[in-house]
N, C-alpha and C positions, 0 to 999 in steps of 0.2 A: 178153167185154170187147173183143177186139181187132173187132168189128164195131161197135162204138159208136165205137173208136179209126179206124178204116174210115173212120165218115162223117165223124167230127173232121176228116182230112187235108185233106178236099172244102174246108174254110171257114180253113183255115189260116193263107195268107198273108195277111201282113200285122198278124195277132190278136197284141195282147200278151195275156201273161199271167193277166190277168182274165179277157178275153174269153174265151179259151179254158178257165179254168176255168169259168166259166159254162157254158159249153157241156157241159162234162161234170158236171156237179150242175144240171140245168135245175127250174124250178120252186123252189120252198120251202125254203129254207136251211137253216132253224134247228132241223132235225134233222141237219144233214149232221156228221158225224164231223171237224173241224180236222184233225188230222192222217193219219188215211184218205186225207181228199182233196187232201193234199199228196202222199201218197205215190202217190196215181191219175194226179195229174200229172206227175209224174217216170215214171211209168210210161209215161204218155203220150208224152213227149216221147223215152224209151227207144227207144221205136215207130217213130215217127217219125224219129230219128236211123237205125234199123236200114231205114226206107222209102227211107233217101237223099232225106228231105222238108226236113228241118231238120238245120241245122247248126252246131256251136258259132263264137262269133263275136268276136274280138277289136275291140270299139270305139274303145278307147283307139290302138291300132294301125291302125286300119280294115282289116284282114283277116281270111280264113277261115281257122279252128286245124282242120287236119286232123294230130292226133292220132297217129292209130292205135288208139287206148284204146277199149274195149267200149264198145256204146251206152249201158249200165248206169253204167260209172263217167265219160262224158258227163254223161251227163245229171242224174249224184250230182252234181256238181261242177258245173253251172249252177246249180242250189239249194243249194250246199253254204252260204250267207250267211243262209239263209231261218233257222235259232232265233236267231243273233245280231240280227239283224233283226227279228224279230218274236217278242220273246223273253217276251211275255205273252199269249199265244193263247188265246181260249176253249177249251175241250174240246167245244164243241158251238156252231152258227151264226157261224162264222169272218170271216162280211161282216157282222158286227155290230163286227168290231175293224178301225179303223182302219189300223192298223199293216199288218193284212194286204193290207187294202188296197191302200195305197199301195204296200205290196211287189208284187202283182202288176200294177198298173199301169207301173208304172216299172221293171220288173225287164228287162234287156237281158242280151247276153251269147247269141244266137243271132240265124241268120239263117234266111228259106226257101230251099230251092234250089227256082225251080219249072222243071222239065222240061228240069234237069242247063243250064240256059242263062242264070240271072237270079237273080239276091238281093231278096228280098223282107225287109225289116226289119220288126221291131213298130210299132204304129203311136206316133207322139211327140207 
């Protein structure tokens, strides 16, 4: 896993949410496991948090929340809205539901750090 999370880093900046779950389920959806692949993502972004690639991100503040808290319960805690949210989810082909959709397209609450010198946001 973490070499598929490897090349993820490479296409990062700038990717919401969607885009980078596509990236990690590429091809044909509608076998993909809904909450498998929510939990790959958070996994993802675990990774990523522990790379010093991504970072959580206060929008409403416009600043970066350096925590101290494990990359795990980051990154729990950027998706911690995802069942309220999207609180009818298929069990199978999850871009067939709206809802998740728009959840990952719109979902904020991180930034990139790229090369510890620049914030890169999701795209809007």
């Amino acid at each position: 896993m973490s070499e598929k999370f490897l090349n993820e880093l490479e296409y990062v900046s700038g990717s919401d949410a969607h885009s980078i779950w596509k990236d990690l389920n590429p091809g044909i959806t509608t076998h993909v496991n809904s909450m498998d692949s929510m939990v790959e993502l958070i996994d993802f972004f675990e990774f990523a948090i522990s790379k010093n690639v991504i970072i959580e991100y206060d929008i409403e503040r416009n600043i970066p929340i350096f925590s101290g808290d494990e990359p795990k319960t980051v990154a729990q805690r950027m998706f911690s809205d995802f069942t309220a949210k999207v609180p009818n989810i298929p069990a199978q082909d999850p871009l067939s539901n709206d809802d998740f959709v728009a959840y990952l397209m719109f979902k904020r609450g991180w930034a990139v750090l790229l090369h510890g010198t620049r914030l890169i946001f999701p795209e809007e």
